[in-house]
DSSP file (Angstrom, degrees, kcal/mol; ACC not computed):
  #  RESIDUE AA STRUCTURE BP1 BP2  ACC     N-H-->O    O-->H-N    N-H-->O    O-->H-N    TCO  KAPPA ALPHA  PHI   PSI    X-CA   Y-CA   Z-CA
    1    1 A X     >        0   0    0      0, 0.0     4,-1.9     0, 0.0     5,-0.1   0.000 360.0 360.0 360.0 -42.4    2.1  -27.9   30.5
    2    2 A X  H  >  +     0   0    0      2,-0.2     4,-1.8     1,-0.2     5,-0.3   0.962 360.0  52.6 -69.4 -50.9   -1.1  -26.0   30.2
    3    3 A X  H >> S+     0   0    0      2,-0.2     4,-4.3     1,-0.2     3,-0.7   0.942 109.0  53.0 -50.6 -52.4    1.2  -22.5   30.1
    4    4 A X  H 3> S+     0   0    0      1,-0.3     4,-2.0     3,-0.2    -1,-0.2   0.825 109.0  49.8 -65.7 -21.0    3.3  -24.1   27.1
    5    5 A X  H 3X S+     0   0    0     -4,-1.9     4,-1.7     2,-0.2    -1,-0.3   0.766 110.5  45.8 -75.0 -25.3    0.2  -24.8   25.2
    6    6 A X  H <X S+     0   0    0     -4,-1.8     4,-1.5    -3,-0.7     5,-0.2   0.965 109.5  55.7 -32.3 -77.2   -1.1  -21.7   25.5
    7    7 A X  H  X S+     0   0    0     -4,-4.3     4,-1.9    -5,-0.3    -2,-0.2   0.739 115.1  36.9 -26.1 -53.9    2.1  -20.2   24.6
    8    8 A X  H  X>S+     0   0    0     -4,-2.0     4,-2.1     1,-0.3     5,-0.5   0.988 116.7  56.8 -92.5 -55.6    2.5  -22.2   21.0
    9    9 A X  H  X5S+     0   0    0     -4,-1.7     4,-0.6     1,-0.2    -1,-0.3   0.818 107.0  42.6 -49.8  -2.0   -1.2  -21.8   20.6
   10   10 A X  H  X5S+     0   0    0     -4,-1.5     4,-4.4    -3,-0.2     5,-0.3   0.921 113.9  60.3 -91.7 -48.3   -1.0  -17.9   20.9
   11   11 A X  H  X5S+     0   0    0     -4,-1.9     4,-1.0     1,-0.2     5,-0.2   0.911 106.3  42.6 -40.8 -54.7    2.3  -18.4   18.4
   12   12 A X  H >X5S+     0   0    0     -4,-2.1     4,-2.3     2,-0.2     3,-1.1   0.977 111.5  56.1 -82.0 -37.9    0.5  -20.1   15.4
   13   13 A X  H >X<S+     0   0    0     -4,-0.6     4,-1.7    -5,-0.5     3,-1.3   0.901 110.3  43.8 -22.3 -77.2   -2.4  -17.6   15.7
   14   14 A X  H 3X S+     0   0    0     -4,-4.4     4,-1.7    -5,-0.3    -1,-0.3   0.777 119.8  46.2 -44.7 -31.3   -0.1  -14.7   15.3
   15   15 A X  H <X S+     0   0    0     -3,-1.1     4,-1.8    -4,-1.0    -1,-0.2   0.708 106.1  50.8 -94.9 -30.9    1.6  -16.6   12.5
   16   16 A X  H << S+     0   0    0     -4,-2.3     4,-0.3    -3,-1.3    -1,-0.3   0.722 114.6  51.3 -88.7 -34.7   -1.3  -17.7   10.6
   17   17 A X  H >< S+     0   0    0     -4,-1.7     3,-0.9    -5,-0.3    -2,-0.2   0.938 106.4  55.1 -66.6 -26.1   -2.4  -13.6   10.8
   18   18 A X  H >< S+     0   0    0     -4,-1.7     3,-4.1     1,-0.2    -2,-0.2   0.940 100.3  63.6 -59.4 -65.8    0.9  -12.7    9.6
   19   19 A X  T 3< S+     0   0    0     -4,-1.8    -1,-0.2     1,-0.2    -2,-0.1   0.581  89.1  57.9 -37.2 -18.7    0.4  -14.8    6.6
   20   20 A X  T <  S+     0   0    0     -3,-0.9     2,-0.7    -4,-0.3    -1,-0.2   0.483  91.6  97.3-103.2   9.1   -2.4  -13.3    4.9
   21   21 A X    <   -     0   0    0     -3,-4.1     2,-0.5    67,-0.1    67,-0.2  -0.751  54.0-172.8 -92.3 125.0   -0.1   -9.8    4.7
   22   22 A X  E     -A   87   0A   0     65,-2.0    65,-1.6    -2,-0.7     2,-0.2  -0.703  14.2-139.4-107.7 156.8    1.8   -9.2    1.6
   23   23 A X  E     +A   86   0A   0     -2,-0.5     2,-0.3    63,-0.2    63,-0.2  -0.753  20.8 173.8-103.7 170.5    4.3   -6.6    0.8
   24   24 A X  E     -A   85   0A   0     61,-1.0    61,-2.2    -2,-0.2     2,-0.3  -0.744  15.7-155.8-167.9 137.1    4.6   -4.6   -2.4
   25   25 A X  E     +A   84   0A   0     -2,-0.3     2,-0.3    59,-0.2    59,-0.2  -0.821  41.2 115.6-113.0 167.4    6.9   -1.6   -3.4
   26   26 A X        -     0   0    0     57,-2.2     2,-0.5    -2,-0.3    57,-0.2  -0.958  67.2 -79.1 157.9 171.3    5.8    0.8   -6.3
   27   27 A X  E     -B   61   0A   0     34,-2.0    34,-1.3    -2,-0.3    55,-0.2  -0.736  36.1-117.3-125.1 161.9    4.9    4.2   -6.3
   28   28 A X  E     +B   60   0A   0     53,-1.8    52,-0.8    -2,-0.5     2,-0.3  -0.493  47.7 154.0 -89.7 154.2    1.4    5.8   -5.1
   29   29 A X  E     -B   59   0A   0     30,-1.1    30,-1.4    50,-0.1     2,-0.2  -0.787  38.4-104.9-148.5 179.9   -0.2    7.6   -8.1
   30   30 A X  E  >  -B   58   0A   0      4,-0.3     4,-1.1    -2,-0.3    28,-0.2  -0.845  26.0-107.7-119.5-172.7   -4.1    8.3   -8.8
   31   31 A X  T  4 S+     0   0    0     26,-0.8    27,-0.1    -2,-0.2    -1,-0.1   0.341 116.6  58.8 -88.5   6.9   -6.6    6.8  -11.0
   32   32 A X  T  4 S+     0   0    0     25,-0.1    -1,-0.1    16,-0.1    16,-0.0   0.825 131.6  13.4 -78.7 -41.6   -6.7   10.1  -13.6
   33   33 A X  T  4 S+     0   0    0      1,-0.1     3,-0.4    15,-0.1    -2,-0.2   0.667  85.3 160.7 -97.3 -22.7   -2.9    9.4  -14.1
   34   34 A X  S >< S+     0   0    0     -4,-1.1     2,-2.1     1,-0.2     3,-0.9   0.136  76.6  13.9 -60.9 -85.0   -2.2    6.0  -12.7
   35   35 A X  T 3  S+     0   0    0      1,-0.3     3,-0.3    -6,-0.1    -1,-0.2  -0.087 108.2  96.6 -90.8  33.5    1.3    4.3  -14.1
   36   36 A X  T 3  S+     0   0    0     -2,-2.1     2,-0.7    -3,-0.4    -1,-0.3   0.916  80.9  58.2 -47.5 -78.6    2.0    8.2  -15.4
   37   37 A X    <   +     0   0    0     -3,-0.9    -1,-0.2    -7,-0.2    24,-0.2  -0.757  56.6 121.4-118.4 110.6    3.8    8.5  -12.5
   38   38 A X        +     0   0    0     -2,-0.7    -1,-0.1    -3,-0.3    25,-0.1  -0.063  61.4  74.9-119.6  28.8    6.6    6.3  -11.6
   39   39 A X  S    S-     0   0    0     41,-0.1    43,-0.1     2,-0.1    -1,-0.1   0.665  79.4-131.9 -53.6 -63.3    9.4    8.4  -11.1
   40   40 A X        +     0   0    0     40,-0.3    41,-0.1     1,-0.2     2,-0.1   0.706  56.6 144.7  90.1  31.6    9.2   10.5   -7.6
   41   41 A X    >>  -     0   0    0     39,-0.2     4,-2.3     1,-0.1     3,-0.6  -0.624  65.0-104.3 -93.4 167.6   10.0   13.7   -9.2
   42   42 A X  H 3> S+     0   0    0      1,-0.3     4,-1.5     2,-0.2    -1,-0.1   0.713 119.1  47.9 -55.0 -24.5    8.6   16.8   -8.2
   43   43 A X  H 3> S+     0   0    0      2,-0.2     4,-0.8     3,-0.1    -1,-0.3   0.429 111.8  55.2-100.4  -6.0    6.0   17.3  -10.9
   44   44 A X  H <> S+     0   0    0     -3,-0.6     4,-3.8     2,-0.1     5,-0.2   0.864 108.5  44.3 -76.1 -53.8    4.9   13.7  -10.3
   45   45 A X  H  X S+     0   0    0     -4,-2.3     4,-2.6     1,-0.2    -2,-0.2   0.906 115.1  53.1 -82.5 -23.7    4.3   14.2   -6.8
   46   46 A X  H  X S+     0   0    0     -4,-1.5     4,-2.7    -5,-0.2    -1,-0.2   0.971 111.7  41.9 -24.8 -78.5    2.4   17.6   -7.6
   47   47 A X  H  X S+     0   0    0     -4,-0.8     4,-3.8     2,-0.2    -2,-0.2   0.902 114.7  49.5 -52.4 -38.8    0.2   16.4  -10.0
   48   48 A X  H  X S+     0   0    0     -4,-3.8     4,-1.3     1,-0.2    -3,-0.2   0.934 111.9  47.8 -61.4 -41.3   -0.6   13.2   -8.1
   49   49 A X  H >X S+     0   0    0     -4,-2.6     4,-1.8    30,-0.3     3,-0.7   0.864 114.0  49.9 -56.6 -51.5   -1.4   15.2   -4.7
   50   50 A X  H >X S+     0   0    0     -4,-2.7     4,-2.1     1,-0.2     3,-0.9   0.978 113.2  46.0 -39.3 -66.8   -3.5   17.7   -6.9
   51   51 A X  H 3<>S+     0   0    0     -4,-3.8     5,-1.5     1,-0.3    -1,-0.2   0.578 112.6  52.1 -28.7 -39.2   -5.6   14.5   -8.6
   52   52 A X  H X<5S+     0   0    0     -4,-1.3     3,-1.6    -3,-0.7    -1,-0.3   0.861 114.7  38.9 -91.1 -66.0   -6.0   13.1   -5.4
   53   53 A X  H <<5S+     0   0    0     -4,-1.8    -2,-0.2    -3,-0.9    -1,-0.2   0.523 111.0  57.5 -64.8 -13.7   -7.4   16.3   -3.9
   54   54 A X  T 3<5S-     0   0    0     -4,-2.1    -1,-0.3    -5,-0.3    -2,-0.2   0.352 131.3 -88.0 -89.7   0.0   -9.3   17.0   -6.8
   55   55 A X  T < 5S+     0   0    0     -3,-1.6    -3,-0.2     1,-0.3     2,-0.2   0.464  79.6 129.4  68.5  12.1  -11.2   13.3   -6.5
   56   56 A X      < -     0   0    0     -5,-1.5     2,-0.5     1,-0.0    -1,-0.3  -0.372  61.8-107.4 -77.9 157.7   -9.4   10.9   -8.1
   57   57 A X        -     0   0    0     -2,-0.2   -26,-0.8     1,-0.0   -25,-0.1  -0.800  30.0-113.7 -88.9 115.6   -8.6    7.6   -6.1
   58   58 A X  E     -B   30   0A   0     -2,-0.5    11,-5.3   -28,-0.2     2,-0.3  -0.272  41.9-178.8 -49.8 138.2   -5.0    6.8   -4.8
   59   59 A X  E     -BC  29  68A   0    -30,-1.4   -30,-1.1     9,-0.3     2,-0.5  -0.979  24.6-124.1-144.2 122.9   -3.7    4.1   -6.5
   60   60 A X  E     -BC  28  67A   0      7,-1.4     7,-1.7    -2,-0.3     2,-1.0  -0.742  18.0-160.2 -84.7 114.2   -0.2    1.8   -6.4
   61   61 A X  E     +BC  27  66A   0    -34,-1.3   -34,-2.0    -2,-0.5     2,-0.5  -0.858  13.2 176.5-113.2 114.0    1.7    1.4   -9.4
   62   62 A X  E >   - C   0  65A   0      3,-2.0     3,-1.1    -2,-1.0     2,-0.6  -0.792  67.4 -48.9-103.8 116.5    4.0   -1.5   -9.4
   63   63 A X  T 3  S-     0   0    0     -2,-0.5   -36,-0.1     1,-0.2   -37,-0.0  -0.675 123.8 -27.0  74.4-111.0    5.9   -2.3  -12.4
   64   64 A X  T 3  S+     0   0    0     -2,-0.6     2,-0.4     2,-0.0    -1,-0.2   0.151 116.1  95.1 -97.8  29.5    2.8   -2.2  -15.0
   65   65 A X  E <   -C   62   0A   0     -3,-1.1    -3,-2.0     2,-0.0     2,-0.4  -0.921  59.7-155.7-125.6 140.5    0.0   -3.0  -12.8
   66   66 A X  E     -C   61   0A   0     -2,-0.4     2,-0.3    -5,-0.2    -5,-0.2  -0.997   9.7-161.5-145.7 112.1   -2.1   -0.3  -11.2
   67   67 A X  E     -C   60   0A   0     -7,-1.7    -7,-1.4    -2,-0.4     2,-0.2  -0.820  18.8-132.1 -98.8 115.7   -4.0   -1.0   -8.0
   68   68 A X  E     -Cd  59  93A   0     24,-1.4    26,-1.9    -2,-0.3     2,-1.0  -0.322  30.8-147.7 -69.1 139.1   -6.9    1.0   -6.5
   69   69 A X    >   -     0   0    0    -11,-5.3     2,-0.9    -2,-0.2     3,-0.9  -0.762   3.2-149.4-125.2 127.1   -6.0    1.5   -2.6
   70   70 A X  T 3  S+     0   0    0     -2,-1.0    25,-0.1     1,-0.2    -1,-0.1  -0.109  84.9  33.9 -75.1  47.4   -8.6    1.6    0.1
   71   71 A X  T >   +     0   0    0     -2,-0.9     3,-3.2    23,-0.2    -1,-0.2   0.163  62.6 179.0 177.8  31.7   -7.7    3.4    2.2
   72   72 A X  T <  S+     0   0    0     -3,-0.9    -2,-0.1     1,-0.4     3,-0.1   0.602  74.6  81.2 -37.4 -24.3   -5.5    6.6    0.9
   73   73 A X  T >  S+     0   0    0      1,-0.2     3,-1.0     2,-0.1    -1,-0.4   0.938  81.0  62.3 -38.4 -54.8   -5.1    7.8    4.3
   74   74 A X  T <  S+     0   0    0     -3,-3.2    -1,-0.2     1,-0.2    -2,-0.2   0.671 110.7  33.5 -60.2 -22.5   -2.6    5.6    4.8
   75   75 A X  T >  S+     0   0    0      1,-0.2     3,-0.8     2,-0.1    -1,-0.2  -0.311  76.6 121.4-114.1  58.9   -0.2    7.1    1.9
   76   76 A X  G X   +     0   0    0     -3,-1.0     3,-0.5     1,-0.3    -1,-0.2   0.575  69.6  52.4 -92.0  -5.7   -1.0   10.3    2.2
   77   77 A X  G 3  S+     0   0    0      1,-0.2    -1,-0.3    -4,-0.2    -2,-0.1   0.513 105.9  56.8-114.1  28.3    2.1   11.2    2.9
   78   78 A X  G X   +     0   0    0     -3,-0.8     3,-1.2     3,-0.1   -50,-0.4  -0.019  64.5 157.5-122.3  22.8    3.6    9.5   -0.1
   79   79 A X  T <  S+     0   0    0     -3,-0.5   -30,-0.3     1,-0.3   -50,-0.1  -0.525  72.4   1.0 -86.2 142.6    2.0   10.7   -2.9
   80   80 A X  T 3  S+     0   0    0    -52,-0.8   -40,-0.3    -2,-0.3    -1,-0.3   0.309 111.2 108.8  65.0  -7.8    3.7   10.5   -5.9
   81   81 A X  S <  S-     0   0    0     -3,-1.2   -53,-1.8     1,-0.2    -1,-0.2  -0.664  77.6 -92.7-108.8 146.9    6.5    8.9   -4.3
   82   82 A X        +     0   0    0     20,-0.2   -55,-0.2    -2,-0.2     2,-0.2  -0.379  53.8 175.9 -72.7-169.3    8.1    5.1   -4.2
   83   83 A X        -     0   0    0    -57,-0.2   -57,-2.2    18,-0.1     2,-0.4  -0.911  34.5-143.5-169.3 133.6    6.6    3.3   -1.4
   84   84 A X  E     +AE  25 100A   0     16,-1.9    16,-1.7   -59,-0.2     2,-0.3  -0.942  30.7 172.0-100.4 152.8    6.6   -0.5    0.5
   85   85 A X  E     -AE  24  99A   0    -61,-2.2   -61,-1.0    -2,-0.4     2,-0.3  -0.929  20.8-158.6-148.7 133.7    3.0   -1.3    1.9
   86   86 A X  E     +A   23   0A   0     12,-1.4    11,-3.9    -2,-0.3     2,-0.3  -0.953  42.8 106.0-123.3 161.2    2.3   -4.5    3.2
   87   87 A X  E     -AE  22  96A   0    -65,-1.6   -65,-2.0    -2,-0.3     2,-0.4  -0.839  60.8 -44.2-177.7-153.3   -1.7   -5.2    3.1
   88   88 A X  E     - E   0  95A   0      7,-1.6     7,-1.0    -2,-0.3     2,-0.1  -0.808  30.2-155.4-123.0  91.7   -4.4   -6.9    1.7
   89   89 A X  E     + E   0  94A   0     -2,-0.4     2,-0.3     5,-0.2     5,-0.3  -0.452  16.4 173.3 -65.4 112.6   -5.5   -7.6   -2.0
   90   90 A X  E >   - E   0  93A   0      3,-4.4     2,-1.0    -2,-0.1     3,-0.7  -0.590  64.1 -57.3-131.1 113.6   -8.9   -8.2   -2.5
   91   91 A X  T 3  S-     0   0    0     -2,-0.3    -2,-0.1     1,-0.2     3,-0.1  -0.757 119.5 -23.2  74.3 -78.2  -10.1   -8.5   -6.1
   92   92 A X  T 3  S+     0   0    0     -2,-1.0   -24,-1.4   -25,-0.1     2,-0.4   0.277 123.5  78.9-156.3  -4.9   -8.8   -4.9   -7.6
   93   93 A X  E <   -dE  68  90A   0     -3,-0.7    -3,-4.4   -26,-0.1     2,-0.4  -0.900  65.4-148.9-121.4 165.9   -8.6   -2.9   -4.4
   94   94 A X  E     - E   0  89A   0    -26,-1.9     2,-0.5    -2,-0.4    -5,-0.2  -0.889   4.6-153.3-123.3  97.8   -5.4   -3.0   -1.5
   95   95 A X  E     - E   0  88A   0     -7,-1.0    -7,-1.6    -2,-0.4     2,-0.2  -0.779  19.8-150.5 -74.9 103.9   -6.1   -2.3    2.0
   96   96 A X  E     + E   0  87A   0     -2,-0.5    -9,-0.3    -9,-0.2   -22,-0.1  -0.506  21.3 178.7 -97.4 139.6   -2.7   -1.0    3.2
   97   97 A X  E    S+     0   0A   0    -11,-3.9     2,-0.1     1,-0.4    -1,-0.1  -0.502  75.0   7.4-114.8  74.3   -1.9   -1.7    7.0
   98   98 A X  E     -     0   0A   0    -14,-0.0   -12,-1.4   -13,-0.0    -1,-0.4  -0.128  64.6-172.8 153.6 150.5    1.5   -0.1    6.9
   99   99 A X  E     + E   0  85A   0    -14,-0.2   -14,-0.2    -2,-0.1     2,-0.2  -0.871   9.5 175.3-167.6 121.7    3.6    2.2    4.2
  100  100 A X  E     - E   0  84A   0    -16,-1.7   -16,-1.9    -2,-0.2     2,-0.5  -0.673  36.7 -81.7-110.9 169.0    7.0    3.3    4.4
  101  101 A X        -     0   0    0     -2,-0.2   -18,-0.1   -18,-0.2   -19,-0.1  -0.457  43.3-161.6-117.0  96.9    9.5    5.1    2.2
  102  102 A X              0   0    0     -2,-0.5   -20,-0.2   -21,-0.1    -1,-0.0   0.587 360.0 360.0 -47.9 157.6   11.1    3.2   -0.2
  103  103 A X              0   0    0    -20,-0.0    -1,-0.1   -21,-0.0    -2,-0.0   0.661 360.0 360.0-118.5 360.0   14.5    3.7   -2.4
């Protein structure tokens, strides 16, 4: 009895962390350019990767809304490019824990 109560307790934990992650696809841009580029072309993902390296802030632009992300590490190997991320909103910046590459 004691083992299945564990068990379900351990379930809603995990389930209840799971819940405060959202997903969003859009494509990673900076804050010089930001909804500039939403394309994936080669002169998008140019410029952004310059901007980026140059000091501008990665940023996710989904449809017309343009999101600071904290944490750019994580799509650094998307830049300029679409993207899913699931993560964390809080206020105006998005702390990504995971980014894949979208189509």
């Amino acid at each position: 009895m004691k083992k299945n109560l564990l068990v379900l307790i351990c379930a809603l934990a995990l389930s209840a962390s799971m819940a405060f992650a959202d997903s969003w696809t859009g494509y990673v841009s900076d804050s010089k350019c930001g909804a500039k580029h939403n394309k994936g072309t080669a002169a998008d993902i140019n410029c952004v990767t310059g901007c980026i390296k140059g000091g501008a802030d990665a940023v996710l632009v989904v449809g017309d809304k343009v999101v600071t992300i904290a944490n750019k590490e994580k799509v650094s190997d998307f830049y300029g490019k679409k993207v899913t991320v699931t993560g964390k909103l809080d206020g105006d910046k998005l702390t990504i824990d995971s980014a894949k590459a979208a189509e």
